[in-house]
N, C-alpha and C positions, 0 to 999 in steps of 0.2 A: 504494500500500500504506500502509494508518495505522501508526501507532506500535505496538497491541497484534498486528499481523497479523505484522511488522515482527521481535518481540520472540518471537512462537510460532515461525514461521519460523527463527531463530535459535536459540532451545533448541531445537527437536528436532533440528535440522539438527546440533546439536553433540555429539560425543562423550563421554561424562564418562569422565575418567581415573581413577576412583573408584569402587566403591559407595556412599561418603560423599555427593560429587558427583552421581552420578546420581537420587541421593535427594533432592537440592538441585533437581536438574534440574526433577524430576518434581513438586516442590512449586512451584516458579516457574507452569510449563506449567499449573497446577491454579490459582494465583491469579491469574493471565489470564484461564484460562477462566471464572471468579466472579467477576473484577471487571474488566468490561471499561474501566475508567480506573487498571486497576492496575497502570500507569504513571506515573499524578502523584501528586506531594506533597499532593495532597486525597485520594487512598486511605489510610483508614484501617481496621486499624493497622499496615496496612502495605505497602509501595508499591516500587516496582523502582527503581534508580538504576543509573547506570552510570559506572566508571573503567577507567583504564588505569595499566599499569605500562611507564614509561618507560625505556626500557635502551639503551646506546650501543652501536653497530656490533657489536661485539667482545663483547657482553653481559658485559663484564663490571666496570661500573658501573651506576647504577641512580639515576635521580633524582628524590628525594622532596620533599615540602611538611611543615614542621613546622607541623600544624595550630592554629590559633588557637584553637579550642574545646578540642579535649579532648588538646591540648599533646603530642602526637606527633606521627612523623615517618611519614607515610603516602602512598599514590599520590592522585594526581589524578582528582577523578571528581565524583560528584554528585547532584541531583537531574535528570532528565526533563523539558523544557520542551515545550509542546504545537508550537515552534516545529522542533523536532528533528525529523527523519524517519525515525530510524531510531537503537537502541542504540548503535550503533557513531559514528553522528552525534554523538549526546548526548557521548559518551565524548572525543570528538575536541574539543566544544564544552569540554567543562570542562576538560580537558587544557590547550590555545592558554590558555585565561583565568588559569588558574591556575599555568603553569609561564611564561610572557612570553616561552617560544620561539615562533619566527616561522615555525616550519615541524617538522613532528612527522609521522611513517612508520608510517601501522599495520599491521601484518600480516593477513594477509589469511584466517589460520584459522579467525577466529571468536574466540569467547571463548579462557581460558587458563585460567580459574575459575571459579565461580559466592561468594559468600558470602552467610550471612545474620548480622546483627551486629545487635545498639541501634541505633536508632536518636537520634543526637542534636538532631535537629530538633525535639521538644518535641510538642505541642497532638493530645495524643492520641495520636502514632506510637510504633510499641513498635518495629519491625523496617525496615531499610533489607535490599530484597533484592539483591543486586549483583553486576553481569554485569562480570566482571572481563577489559579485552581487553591487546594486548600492542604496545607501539609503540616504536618508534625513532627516535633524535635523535641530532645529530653534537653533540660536546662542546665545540667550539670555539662554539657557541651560548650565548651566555648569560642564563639565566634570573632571573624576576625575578617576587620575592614579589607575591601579588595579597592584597586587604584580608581574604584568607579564610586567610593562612598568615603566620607569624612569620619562616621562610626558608625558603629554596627550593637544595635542595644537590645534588652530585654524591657518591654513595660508592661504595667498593670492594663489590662483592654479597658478598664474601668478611670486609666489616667495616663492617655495619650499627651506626647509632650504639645504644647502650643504651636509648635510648624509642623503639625503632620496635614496632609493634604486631604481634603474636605472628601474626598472617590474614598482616598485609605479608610478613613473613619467609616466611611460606610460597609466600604470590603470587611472588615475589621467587624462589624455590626452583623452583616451577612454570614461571615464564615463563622463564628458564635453562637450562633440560632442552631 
């Protein structure tokens, strides 16, 4: 199975807990069907990426990356590399790089969200579209800034620091239910 087959697969197969979402859904599943490399960071203006939202056992901590670009504190995720095989792959890939845990649990439902946001990658891209999945980590792990984050923290879900980005909070809300 390639990447965009990989990626249809996965949005229909997913429920949207939303009208909002499902409308998310349905715009994803329509820019696959139009560009079939509308998986990589060369689809322009705009291209799939995929994160996850890290949460310890008990969900009720949450571990984010104070991002080095646009200086908040958000989930682990990314661009699509043609080497990934699958969303969930990607999600797992950028997750291990970027959090320096050595072992990360994803759940096995499928996404948790859909977003679409700016994209801040530059050269044309207006939109990062983002299959948001849900993972777990024991806290006695400890993680460690990669060259794409300023730090890499543990917080209460119940006290998010003041820069965390308004999608995270919600992701963060989402993946806790």
């Amino acid at each position: 199975m390639n990447l965009v087959n990989d990626a249809v697969a996965t949005l229909t197969g997913w429920t949207a807990p939303t009208n909002a979402q499902e409308q998310l859904r349905c715009d994803f599943v329509e820019h696959l069907t139009e560009h079939p490399d509308g998986w990589s960071r060369a689809c322009l203006p705009d291209h799939l990426t995929a994160s996850a939202i890290v949460l310890d056992h008990d969900r009720e901590h949450v571990l984010l990356a104070l991002h080095r670009k646009v200086r908040l504190w958000l989930q682990f995720g990314g661009h699509i590399e043609a080497s990934d095989v699958s969303l969930l792959d990607a999600a797992r890939r950028e997750t291990l790089e970027e959090s320096g845990l050595a072992q990360v649990e994803f759940a096995s439902e499928g996404p948790v969200q859909l977003d679409r946001h700016p994209a801040p990658c530059g050269r044309g891209a207006r939109h990062h579209l983002d299959v948001q999945f849900r993972a777990f980590a024991d806290r006695s792990d400890v993680p460690v800034s990669s060259i794409e984050s300023l730090a890499v923290r543990w917080f209460p879900v119940a006290a998010l620091p003041g820069d965390t980005d308004d999608a995270v909070r919600e992701l963060v809300r989402s993946a806790t239910r």
